[in-house]
C-alpha positions, 0 to 999 in steps of 0.5 A: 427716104431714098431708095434703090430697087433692083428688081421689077418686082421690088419697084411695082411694090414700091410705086403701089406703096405710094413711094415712086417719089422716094425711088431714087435708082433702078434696074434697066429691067424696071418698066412697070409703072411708065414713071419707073423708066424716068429713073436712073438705072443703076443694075443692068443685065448683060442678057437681052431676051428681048433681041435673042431667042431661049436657045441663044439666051441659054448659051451666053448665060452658060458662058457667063457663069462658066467664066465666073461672072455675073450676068449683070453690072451694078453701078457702083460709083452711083451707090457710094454717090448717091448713099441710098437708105434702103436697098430691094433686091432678091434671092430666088433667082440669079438670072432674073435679077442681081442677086443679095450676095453681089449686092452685099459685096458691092456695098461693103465699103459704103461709109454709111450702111444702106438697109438691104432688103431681100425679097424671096417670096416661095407661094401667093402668101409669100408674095404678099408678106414681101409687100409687108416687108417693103413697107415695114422697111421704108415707113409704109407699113400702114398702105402695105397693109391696105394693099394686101387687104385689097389683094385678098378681097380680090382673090376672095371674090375670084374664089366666091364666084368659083364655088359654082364652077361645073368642073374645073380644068387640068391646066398647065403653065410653062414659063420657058421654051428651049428649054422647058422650064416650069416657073413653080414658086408661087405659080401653083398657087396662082393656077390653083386660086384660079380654078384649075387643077393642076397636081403635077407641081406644089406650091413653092417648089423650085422652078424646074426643067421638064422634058417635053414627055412630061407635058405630053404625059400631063395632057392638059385641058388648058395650057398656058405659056407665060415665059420669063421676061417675054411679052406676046411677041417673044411668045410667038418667036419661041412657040414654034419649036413647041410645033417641032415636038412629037405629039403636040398636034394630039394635045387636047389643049392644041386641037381644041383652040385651048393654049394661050400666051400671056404676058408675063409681067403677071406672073414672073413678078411677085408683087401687086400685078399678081393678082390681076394674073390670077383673075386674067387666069380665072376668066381663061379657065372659066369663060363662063363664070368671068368676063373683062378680067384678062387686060387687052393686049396682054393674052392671044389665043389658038384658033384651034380650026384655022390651026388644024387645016394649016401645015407645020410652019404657021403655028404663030400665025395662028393665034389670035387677040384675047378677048 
């Protein structure tokens, strides 16, 4: 079988399903396993968060969508070439990926029919059913269904082990700066699994932009920043404007070294890797109940006493390696 993935989340699933050998096209977004990389990329996105920062980032995308295009180019002379048996794609969000409908209109014309796959995950359990729809859609319905055992088990011991928590803490997860956005879908489920409570979104919900008050107001033990498409040290690009807002200094979460970057590949992609962000999570919100979950170099955390004594300015400087 060939197939074409153009989403991360499509391409993790698949190499996780043993199906790397059958993964005939990708999308320049697709890193995760290294072998993804040796593909041929056949979806590229006209957005580079990696060189421009949230506000830049904003502004092209606006100018995209306001001249009617799409903010990434698919291959078309390689998808009537090559004629693959099944395509990944997704529905959730058009920034992130191409989206099902461009798709669709792309492959109109193809002499024989690729099977589209539309992946559109909305909770923790929609994650792992996208899995299942993989797998019944390229022949491996049997190890998509091992690997979401496997996931289940993993969370199952994370909830065992949380049974004997003293308290769990307000927590927050932020997956955009400039502006603010909170990443919903299958977020809430993620911070709920892990032992935090945080009441504030719903499981499923739609991302949303908040004003920067609603955080304020929320006041979290913890708070989290995971931002789409960014690795640690975008991250400590965008933080600063966060030192710019009024009362950030007064967070509890700030004064008490409690505010963390993640990498996000754990959580803005709904596939297997999931689950290690709900146990990275779970070790980050209970230290004393988890040890050796979080993967070096994917967290930093707040020195929240070096912080206190030094001016606005040197908020990056002051985070430091997890564990």
């Amino acid at each position: 079988m060939k197939i074409c993935s153009l989403l991360p989340s499509g391409t993790e699933i698949l190499f996780a399903l043993g199906l790397g050998d059958q993964v005939a096209g990708v999308s320049d977004l697709c890193d995760f396993p290294a072998e993804a990389r040796t593909k041929p990329v056949v979806s590229r996105s006209k957005v580079d968060p990696s060189v421009l920062s949230s506000d830049e980032v904003e502004a092209v995308m606006i100018g995209l969508l306001t001249r009617g295009e799409s903010p990434f180019e698919l291959d078309q002379e390689w998808l009537a070439r090559e004629s693959p048996d099944v395509i990944l794609t997704q529905d959730l969000c058009h920034v992130c990926e191409v989206d099902a409908g461009q798709v669709t209109g792309v492959v109109a014309g193809m002499e024989v029919q690729p099977e589209i796959v539309v992946l559109q995950p909305k909770t923790f359990e929609g994650v792992l059913d996208s899995i299942l729809q993989v797998g019944r859609a390229c022949d491996a319905g049997e190890q998509a269904a091992q690997t979401v055992a496997a996931m289940r088990r993993r969370v199952q011991a994370i909830q065992e082990k949380l049974q004997t928590a003293a308290k769990r803490p307000r927590v927050f997860s932020l997956e955009g700066i400039n502006p603010l956005v909170v990443g919903g879908h299958w977020i809430p489920d993620m911070l709920g699994l892990a032992g935090g409570i945080q009441d504030m979104f719903a499981p499923g919900c739609a991302a949303k932009r908040l004003d920067w008050n609603e955080v304020l107001d929320y006041g979290p033990d913890k708070l989290f920043i995971d931002l789409c498409s960014s690795d640690l040290a975008r991250n400590l690009r965008e933080v600063p404007w966060l030192e710019r807002q009024e009362g950030w200094r007064d967070l509890s979460s700030v004064r008490n070294g409690e505010v963390y970057l993640i990498d996000h590949s754990y959580f803005s992609r709904p596939g297997p890797r999931n689950v290690e962000g709900v146990e990275l999570l779970a070790e980050l919100m209970h230290p004393q109940l988890f040890t050796g979950l979080a993967p070096r170099g994917t967290v930093v955390k707040l020195d929240g006493e070096r912080y206190a004594g030094r001016p606005d300015g040197e908020l990056a400087e002051c985070f430091q390696p997890y564990p």
